[in-house]
Residue frames as a rotation matrix with the C-alpha (Angstrom) as fourth column:
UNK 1
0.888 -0.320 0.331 1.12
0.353 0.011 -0.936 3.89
0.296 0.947 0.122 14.81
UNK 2
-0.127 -0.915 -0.384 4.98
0.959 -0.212 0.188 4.06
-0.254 -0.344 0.904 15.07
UNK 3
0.652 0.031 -0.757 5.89
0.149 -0.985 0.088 8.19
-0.743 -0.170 -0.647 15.56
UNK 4
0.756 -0.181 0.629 7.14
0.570 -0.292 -0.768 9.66
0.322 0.939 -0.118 12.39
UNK 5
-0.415 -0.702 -0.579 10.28
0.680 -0.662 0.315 12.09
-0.605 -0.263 0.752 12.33
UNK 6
0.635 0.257 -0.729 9.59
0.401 -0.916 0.025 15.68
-0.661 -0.308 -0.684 12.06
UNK 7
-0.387 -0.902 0.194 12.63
0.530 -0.045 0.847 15.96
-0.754 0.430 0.496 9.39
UNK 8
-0.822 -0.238 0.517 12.11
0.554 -0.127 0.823 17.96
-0.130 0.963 0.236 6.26
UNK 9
0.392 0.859 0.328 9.28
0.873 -0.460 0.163 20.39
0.291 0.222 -0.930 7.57
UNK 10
-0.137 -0.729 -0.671 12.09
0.623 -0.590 0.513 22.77
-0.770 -0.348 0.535 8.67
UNK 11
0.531 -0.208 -0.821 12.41
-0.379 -0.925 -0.011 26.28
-0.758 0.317 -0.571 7.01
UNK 12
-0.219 -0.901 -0.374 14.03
-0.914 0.055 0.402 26.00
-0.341 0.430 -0.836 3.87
UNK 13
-0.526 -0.082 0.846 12.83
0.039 0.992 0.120 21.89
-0.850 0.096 -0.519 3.10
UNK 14
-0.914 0.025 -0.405 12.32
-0.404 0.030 0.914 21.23
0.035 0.999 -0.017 -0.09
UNK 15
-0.328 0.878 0.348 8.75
-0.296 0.255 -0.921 20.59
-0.897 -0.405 0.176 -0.42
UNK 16
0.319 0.310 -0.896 8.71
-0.919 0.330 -0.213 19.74
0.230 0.892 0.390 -4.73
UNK 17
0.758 0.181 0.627 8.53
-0.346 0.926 0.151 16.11
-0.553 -0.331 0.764 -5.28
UNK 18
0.918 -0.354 0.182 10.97
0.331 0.425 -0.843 15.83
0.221 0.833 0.507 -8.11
UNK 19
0.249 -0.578 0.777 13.09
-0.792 -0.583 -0.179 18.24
0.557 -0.571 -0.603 -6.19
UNK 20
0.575 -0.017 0.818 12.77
-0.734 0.431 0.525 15.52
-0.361 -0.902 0.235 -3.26
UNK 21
0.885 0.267 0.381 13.26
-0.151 0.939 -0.308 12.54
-0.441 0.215 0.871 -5.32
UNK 22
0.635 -0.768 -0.079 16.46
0.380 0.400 -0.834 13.54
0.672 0.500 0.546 -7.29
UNK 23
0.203 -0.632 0.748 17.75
-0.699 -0.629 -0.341 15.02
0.686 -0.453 -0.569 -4.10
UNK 24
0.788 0.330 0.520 17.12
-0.549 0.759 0.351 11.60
-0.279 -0.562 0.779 -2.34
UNK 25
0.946 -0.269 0.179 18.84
0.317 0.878 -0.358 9.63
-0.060 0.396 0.916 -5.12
UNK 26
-0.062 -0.930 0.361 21.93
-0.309 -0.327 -0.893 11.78
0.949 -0.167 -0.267 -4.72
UNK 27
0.032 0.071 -0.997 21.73
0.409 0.909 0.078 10.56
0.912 -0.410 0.000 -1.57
UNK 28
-0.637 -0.173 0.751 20.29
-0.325 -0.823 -0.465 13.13
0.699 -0.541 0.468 0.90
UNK 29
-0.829 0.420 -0.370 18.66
0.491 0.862 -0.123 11.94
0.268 -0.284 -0.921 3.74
UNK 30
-0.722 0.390 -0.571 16.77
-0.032 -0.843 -0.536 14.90
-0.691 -0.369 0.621 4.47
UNK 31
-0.583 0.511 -0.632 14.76
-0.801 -0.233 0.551 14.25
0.134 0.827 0.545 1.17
UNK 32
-0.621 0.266 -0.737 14.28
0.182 0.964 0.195 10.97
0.763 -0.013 -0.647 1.61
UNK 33
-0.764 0.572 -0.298 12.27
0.551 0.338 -0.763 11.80
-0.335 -0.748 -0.573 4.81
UNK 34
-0.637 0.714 -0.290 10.30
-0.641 -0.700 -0.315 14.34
-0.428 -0.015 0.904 3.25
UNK 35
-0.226 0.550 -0.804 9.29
-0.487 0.651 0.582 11.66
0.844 0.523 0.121 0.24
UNK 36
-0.507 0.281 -0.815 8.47
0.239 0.954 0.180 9.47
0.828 -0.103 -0.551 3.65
UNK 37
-0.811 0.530 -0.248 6.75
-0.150 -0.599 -0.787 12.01
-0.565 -0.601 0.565 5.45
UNK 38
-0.305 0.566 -0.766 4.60
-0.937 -0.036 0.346 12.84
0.168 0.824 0.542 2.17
UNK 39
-0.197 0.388 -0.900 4.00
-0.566 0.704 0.428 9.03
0.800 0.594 0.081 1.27
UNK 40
-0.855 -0.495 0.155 3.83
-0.355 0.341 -0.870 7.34
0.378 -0.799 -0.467 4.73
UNK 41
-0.298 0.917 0.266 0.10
-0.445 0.113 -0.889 7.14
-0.845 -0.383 0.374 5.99
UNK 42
0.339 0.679 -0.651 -0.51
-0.857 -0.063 -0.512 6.02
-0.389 0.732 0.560 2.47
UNK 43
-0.371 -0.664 -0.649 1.90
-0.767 0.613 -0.189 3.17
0.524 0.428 -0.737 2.30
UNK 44
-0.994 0.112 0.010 0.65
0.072 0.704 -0.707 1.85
-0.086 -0.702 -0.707 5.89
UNK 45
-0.050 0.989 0.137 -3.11
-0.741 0.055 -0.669 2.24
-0.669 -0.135 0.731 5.04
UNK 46
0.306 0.060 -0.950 -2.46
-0.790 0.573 -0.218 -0.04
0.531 0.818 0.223 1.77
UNK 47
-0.767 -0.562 -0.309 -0.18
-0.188 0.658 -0.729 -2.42
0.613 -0.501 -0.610 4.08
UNK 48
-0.884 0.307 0.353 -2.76
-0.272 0.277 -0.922 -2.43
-0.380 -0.911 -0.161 6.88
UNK 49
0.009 0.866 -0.500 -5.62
-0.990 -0.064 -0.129 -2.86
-0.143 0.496 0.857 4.14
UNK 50
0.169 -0.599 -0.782 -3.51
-0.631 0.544 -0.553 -5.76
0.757 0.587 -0.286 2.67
UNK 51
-0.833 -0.137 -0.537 -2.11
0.231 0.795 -0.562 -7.91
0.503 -0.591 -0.630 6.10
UNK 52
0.672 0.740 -0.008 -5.57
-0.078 0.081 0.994 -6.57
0.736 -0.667 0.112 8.71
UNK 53
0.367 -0.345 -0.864 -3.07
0.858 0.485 0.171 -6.01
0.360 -0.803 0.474 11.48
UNK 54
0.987 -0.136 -0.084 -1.83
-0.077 -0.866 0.494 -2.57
-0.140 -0.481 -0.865 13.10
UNK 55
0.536 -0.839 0.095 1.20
-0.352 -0.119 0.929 -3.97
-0.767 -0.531 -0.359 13.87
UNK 56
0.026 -0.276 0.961 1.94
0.789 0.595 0.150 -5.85
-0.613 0.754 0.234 10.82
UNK 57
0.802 0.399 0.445 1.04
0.588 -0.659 -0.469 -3.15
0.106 0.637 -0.763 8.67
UNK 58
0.673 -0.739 0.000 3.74
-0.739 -0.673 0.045 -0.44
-0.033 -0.030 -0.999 10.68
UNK 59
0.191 -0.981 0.033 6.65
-0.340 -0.035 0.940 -3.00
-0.921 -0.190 -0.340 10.46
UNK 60
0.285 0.469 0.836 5.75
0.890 0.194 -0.412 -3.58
-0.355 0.862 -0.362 6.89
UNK 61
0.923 0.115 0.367 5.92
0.247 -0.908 -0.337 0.33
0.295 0.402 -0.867 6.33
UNK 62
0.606 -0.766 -0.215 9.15
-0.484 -0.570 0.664 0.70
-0.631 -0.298 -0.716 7.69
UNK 63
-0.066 -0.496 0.866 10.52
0.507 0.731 0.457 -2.73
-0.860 0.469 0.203 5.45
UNK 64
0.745 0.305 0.593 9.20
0.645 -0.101 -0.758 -0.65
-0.171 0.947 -0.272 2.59
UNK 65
0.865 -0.501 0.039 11.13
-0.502 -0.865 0.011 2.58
0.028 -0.029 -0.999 3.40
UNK 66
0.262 -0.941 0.214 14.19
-0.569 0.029 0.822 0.96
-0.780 -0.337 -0.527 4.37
UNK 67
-0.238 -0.731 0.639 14.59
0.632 0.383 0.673 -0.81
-0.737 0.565 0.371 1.10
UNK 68
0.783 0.497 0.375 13.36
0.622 -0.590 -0.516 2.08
-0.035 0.637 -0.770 -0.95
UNK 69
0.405 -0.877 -0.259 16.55
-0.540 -0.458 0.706 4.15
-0.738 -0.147 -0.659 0.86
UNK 70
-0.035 -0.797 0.602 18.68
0.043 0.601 0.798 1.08
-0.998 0.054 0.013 -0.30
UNK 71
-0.208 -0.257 0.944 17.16
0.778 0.541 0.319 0.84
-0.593 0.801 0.088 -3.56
UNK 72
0.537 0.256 -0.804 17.12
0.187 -0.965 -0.182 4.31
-0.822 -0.052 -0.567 -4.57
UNK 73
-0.127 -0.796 -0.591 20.20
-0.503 -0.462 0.730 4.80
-0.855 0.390 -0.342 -6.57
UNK 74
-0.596 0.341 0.727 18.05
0.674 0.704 0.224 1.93
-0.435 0.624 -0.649 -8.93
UNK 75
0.018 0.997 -0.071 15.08
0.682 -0.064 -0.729 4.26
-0.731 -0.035 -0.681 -9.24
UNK 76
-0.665 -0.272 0.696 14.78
0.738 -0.383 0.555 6.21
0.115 0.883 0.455 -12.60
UNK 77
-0.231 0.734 -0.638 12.53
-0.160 -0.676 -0.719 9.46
-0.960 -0.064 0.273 -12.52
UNK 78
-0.254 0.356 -0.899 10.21
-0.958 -0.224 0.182 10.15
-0.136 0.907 0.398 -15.57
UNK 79
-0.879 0.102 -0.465 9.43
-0.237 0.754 0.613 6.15
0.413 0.649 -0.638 -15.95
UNK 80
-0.206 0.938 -0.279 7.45
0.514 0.347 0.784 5.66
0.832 0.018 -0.554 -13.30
UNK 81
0.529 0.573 0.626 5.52
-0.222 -0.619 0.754 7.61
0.819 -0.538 -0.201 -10.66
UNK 82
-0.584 -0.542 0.604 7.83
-0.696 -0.047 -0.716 7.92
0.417 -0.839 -0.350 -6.69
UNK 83
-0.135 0.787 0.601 4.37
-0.918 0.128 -0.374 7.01
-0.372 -0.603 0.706 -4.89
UNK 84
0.769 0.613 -0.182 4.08
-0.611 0.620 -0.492 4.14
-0.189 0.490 0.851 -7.32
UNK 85
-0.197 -0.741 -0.642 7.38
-0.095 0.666 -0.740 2.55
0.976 -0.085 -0.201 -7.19
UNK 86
-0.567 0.095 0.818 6.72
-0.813 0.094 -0.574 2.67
-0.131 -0.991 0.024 -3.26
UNK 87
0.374 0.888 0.269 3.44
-0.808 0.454 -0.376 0.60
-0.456 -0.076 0.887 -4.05
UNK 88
0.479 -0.178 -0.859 5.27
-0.461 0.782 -0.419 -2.03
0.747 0.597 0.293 -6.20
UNK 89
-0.596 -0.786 0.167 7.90
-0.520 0.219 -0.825 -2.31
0.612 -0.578 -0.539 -3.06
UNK 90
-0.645 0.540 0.541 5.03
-0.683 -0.089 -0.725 -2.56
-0.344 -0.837 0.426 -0.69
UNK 91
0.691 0.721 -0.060 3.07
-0.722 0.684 -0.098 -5.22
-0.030 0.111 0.993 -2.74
UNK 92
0.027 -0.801 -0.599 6.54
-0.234 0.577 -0.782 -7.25
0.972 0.161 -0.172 -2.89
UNK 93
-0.895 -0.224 0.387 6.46
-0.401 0.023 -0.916 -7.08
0.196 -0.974 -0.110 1.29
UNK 94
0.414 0.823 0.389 2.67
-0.879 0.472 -0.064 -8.49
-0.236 -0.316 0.919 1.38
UNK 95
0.624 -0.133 -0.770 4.26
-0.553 0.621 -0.556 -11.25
0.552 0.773 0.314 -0.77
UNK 96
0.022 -0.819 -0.573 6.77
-0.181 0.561 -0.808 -12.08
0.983 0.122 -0.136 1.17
UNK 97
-0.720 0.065 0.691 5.04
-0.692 -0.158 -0.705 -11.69
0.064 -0.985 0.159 4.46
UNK 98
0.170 0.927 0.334 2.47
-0.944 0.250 -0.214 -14.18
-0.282 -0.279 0.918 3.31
UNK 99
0.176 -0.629 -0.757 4.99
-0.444 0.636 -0.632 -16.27
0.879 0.447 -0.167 2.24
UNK 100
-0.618 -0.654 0.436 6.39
-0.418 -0.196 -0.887 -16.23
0.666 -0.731 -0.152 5.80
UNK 101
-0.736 0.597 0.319 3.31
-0.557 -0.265 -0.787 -16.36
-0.385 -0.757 0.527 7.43
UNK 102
-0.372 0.701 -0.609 1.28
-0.399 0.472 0.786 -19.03
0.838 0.535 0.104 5.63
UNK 103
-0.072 0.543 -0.837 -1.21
0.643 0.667 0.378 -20.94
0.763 -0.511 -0.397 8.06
UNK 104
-0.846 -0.148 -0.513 -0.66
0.527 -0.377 -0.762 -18.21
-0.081 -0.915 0.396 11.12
UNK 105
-0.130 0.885 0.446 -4.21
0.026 -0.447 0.894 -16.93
0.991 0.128 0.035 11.90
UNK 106
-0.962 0.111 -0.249 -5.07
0.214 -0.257 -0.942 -15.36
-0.168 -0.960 0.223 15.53
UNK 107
-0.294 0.953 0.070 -9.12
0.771 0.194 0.607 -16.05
0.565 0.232 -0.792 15.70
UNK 108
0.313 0.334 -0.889 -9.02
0.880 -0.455 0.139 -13.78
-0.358 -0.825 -0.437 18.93
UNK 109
-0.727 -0.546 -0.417 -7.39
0.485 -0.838 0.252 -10.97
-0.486 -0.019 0.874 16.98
UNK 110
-0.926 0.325 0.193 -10.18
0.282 0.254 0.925 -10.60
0.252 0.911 -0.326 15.05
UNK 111
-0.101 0.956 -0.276 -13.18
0.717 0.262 0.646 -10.90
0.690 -0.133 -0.712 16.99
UNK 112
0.101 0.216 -0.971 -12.05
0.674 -0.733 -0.094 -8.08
-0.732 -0.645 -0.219 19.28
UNK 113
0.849 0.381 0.367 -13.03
0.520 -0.727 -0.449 -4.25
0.096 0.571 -0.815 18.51
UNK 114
0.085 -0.962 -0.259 -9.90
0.733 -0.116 0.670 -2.50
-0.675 -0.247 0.696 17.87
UNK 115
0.153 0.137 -0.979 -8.28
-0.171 -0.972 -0.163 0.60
-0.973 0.193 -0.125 15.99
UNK 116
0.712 0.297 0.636 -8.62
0.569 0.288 -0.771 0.85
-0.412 0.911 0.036 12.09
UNK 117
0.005 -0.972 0.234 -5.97
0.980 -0.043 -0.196 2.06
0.200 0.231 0.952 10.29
UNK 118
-0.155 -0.002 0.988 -7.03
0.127 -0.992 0.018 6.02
0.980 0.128 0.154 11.33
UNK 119
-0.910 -0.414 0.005 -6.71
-0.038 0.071 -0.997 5.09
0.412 -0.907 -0.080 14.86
UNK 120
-0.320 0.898 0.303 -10.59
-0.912 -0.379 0.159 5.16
0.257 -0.225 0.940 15.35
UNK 121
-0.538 0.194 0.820 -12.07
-0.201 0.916 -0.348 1.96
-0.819 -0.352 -0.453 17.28
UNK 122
-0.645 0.350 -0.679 -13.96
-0.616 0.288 0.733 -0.11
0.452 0.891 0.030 14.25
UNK 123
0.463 0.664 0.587 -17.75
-0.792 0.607 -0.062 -1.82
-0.398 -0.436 0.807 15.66
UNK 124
-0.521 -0.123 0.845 -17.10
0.022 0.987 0.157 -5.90
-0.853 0.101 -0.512 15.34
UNK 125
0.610 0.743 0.274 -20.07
0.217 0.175 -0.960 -5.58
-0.762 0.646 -0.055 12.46
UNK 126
0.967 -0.166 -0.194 -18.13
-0.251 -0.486 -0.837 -3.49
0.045 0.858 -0.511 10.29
UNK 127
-0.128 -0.992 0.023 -14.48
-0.810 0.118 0.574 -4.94
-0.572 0.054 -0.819 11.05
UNK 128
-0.127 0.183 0.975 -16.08
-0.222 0.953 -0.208 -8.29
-0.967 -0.243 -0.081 10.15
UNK 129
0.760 0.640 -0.111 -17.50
0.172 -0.363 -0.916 -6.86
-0.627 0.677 -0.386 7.01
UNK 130
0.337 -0.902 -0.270 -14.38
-0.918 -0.378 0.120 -4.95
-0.210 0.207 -0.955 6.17
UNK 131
-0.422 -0.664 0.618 -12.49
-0.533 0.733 0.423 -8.71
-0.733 -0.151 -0.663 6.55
UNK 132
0.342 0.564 0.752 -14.70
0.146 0.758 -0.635 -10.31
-0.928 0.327 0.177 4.18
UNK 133
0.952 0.300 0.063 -14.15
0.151 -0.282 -0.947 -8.18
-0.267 0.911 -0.314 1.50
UNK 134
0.350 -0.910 -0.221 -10.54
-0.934 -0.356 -0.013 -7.83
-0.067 0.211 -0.975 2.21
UNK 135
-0.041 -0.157 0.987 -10.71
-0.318 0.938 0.136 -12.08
-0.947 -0.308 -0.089 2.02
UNK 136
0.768 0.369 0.523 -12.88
0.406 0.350 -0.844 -12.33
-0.495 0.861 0.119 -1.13
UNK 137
0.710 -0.655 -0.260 -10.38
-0.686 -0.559 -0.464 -9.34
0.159 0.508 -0.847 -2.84
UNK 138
-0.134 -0.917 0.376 -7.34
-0.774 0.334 0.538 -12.14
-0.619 -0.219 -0.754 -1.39
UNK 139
-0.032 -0.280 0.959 -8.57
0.141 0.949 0.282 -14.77
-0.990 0.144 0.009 -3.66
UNK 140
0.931 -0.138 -0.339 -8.37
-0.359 -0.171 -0.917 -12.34
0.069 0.976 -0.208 -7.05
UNK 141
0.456 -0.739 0.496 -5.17
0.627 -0.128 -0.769 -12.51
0.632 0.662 0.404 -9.52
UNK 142
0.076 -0.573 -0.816 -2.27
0.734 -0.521 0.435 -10.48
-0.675 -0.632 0.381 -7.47
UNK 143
-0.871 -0.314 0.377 -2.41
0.490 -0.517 0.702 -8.44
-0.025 0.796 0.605 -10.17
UNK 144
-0.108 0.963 0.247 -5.80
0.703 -0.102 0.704 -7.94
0.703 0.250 -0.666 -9.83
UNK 145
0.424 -0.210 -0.881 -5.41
0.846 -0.256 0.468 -7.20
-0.324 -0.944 0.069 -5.64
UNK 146
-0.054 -0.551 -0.833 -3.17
0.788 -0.536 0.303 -4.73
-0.613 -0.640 0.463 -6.52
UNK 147
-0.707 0.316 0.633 -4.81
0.564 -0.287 0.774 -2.85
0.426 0.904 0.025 -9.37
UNK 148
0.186 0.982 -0.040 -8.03
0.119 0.018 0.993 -2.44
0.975 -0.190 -0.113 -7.73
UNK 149
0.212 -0.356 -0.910 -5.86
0.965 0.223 0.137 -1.07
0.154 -0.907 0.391 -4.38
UNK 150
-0.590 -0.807 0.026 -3.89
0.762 -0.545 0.350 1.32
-0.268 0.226 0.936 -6.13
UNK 151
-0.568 0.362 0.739 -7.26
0.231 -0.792 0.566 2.80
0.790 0.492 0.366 -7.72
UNK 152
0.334 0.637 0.695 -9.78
-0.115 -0.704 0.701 2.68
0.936 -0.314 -0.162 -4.92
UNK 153
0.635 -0.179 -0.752 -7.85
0.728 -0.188 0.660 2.80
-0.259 -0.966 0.011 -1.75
UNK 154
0.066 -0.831 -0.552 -5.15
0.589 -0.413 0.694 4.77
-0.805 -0.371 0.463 -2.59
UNK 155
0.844 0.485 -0.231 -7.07
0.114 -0.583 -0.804 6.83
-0.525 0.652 -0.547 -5.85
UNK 156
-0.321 -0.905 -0.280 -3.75
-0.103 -0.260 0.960 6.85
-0.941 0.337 -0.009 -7.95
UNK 157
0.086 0.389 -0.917 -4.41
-0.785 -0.540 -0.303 7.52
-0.613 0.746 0.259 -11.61
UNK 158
0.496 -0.351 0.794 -4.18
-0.012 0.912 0.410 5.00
-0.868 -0.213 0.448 -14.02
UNK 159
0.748 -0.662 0.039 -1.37
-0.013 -0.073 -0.997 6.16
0.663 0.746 -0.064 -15.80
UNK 160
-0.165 -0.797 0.581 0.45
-0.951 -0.027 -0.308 5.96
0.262 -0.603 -0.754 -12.59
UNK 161
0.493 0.176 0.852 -0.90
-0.328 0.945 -0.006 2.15
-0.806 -0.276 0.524 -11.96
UNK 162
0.929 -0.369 -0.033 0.28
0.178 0.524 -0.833 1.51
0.325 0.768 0.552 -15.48
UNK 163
0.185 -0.977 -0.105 3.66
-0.474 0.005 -0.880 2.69
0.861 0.212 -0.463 -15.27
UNK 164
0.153 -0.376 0.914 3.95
-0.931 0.255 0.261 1.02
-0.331 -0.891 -0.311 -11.61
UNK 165
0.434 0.305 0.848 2.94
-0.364 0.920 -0.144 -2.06
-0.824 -0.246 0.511 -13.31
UNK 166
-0.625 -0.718 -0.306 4.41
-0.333 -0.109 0.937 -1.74
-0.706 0.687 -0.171 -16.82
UNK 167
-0.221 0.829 0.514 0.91
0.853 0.420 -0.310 -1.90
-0.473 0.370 -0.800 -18.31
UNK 168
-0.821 0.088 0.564 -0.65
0.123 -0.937 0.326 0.71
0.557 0.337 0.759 -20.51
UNK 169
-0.838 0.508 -0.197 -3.85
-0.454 -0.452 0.767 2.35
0.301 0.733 0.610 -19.47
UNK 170
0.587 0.709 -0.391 -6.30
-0.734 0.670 0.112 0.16
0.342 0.221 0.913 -20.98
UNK 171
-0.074 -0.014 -0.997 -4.83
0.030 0.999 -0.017 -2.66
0.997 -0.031 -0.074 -19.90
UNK 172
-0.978 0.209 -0.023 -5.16
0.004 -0.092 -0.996 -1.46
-0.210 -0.974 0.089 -16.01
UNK 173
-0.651 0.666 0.364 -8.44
-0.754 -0.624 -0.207 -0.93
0.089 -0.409 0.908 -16.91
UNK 174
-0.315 0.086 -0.945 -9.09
-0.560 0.788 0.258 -4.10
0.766 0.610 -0.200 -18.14
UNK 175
-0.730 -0.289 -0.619 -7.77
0.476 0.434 -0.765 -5.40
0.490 -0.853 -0.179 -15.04
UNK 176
-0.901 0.421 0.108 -9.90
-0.226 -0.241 -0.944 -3.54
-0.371 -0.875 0.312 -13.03
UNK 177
-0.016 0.922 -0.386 -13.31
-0.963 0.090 0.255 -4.40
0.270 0.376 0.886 -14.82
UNK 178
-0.023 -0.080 -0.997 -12.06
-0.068 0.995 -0.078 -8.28
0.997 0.066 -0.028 -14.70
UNK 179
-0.647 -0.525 -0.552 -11.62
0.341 0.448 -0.826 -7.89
0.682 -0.723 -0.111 -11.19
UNK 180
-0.625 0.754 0.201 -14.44
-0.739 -0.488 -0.465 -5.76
-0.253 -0.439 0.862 -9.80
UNK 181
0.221 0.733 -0.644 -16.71
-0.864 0.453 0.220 -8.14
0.453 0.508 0.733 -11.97
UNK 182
-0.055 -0.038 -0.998 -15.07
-0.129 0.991 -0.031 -11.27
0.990 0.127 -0.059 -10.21
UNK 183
-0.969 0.030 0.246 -14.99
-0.247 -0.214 -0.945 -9.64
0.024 -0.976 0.215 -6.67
UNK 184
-0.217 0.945 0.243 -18.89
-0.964 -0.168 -0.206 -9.05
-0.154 -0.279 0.948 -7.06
UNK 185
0.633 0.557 -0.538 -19.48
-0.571 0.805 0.162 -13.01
0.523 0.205 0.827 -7.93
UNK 186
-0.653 -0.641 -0.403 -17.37
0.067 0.481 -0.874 -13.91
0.755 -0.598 -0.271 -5.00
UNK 187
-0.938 0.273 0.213 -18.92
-0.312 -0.401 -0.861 -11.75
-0.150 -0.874 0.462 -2.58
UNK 188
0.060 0.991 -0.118 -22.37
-0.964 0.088 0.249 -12.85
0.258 0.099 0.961 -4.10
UNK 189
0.295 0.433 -0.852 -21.72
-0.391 0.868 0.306 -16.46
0.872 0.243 0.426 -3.68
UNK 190
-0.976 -0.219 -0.002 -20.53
0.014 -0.054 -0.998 -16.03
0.218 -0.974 0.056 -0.31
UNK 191
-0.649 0.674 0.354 -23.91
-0.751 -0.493 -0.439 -14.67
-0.121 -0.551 0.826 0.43
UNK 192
0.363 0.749 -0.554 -26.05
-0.737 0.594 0.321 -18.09
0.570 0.292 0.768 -1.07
């Protein structure tokens, strides 16, 4: 994983998020790293959940940050959740990386045993496993995919999925029922 700066744990660094966030959008950079200290591992575990690559995944996490800087001075507080505008940015970069990348598939990345997204080696059985379900979950509703990310990979509330998404609520939940319920009759007819 690419080496983080050390920025904003200094004596004295603002360490409230709302603090961070409207010091950011004045345009401090010193905030801004704290909000990408804070949110980092959690951007590139969704990314690396999302493309299955190490390396994808960290230049992904940096494409997020660097237009999050840019598009800062867009971002409203109070509408929707920091952590959750990040995730809208960061499902816009799968998008457009699978845009990019249509047909490119490395059979040999796969089949070897390599590090998971906590740096721990991952047995072939359980990477394989892991890949299925991150396949079957690729042929929901993008909406769905990224519902059903936001709650169980990355446990965000769902009043913060709604406002990422401009849904209420109940209508995330929706989504997630529709989508748990269509994962499990994927993954089941895989298995016949």
């Amino acid at each position: 994983m690419i080496d983080k700066p050390d920025w904003g744990h200094e004596r004295g660094a603002c360490t409230d998020e709302a603090a961070l966030v409207a010091q950011a959008v004045q345009g401090d950079e010193r905030s801004f790293t704290g909000l990408y200290d804070r949110y980092y591992d959690r951007i590139y575990r969704h990314l690396y959940y999302r493309v299955g690559r190490a390396e994808d995944a960290e230049d992904l996490t940096q494409q997020v940050f660097l237009q999050a800087w840019r598009a800062l001075g867009r971002y409203r507080q109070g509408t929707t959740p920091f952590v959750a505008w990040l995730f809208t940015i960061a499902h816009n970069a799968v998008v457009s990386f699978y845009r990019r990348n249509k047909g490119v598939y490395s059979l040999e990345a796969d089949l070897t045993e390599r590090a998971g997204p906590d740096g721990v080696e991952e047995p072939i059985e359980t990477r394989l496993e892991h890949e299925r379900a991150r396949l079957a979950m690729a042929r929901l509703k993008p909406e769905q995919q990224l519902v059903l990310t936001m709650r169980f990979l990355e446990s965000l509330e769902y009043r913060d999925i709604g406002a990422a998404l401009g849904k209420s609520e109940g209508n995330v939940r929706v989504i997630q029922h529709r989508a748990l319920h269509e994962l499990r009759r994927l993954m089941e007819s895989e298995d016949n």
